[in-house]
C-alpha positions as CSV (number, residue, x, y, z in Angstrom):
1,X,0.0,0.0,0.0
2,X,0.9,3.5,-0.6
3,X,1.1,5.9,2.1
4,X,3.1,8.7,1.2
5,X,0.1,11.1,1.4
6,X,-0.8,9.8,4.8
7,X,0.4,13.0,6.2
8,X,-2.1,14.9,4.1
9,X,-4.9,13.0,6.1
10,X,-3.7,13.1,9.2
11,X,-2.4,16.7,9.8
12,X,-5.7,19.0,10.8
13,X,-5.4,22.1,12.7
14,X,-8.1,24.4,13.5
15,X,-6.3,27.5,12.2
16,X,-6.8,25.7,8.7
17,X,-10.5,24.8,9.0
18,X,-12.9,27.3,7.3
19,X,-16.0,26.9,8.3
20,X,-18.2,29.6,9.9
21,X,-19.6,28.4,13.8
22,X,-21.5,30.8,15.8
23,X,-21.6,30.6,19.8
24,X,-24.7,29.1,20.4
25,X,-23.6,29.8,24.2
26,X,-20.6,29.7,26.7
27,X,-19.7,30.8,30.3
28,X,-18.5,29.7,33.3
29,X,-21.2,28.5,36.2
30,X,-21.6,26.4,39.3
31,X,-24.0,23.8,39.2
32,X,-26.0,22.1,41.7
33,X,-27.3,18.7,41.4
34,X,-31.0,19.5,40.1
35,X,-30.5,18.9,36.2
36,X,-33.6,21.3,35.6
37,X,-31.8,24.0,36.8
38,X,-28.7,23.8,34.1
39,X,-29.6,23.9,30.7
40,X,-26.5,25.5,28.9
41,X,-27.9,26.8,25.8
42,X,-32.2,27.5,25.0
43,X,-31.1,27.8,21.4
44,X,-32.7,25.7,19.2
45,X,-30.1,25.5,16.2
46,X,-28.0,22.5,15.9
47,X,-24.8,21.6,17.9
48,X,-21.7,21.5,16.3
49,X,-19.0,21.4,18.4
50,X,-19.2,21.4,23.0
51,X,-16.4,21.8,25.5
52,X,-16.9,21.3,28.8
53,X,-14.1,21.3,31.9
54,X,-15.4,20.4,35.1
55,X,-13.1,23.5,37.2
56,X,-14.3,21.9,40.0
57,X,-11.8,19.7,43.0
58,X,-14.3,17.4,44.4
59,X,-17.4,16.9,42.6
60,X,-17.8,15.3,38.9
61,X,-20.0,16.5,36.4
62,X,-22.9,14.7,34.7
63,X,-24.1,15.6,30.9
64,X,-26.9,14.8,29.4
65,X,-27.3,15.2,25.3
66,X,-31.0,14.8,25.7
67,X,-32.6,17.2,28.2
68,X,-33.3,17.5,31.9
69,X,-34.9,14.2,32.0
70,X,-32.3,12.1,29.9
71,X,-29.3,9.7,30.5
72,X,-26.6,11.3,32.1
73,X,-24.1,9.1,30.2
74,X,-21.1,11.6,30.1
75,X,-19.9,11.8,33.4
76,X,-16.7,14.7,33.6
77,X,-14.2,13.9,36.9
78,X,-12.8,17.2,38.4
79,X,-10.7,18.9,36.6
80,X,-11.7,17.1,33.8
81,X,-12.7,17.7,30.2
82,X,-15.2,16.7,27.3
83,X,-15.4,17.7,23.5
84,X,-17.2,16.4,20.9
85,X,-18.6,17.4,17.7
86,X,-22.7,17.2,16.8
87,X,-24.1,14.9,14.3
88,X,-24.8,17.9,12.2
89,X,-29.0,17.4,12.4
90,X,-30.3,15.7,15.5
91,X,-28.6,17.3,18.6
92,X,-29.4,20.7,19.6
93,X,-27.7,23.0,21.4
94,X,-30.4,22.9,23.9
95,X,-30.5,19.5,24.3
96,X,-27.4,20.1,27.1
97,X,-27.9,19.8,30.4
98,X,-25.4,18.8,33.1
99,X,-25.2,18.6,36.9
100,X,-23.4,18.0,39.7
101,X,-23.0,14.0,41.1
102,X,-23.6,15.6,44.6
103,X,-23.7,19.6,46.0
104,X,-21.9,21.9,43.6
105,X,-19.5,21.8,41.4
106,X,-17.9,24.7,38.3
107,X,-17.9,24.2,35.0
108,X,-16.6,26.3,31.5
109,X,-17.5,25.6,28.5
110,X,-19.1,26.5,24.9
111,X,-21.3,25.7,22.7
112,X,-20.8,26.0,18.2
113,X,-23.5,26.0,15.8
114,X,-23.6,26.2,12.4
């Protein structure tokens, strides 16, 4: 097999990527462990891109990519990140929700859209 242009598939930076994202939100915020409290985003547009750090030192943080009611699958120890990118039709920004395991915890983080 030839792979003398596997460099050309593997080098990606974001300085070289053109697409246009908006902010469909970002911040920095302490969260409790009521779900309903800590949507990130009410925008309705599709999600692209989320960050979140969990700034916290004793708690983790729990995400949800289906609402206040949903899975909390994504669980973010302290000092601890999370990134991924949208499917491009399905998950909405406001679909986002996280909480604290138990009392509080901080988080930053940001929301793309297209």
């Amino acid at each position: 097999a030839d792979l003398s242009q596997w460099e050309d598939f593997t080098t990606v930076n974001w300085e070289d990527f053109t697409g246009n994202w908006e902010t469909g939100g970002s911040g920095q915020v302490t969260i409790t462990s009521t779900a309903a409290n800590h949507q990130l985003s009410d925008d309705t547009n599709v999600l692209v891109f989320l960050y979140i750090k969990n700034t916290g030192s004793t708690n983790n943080c729990l995400v949800s990519l289906n609402g206040s009611s949903g899975n909390f699958y994504i669980i973010i120890p302290p000092n601890g990140s999370v990134h991924l990118r949208g499917d491009g039709t399905d998950l909405e920004c406001n679909e986002v929700y996280v909480k604290s395991n138990t009392s509080t915890t901080t988080i930053e983080y940001i929301i793309a859209k297209e």
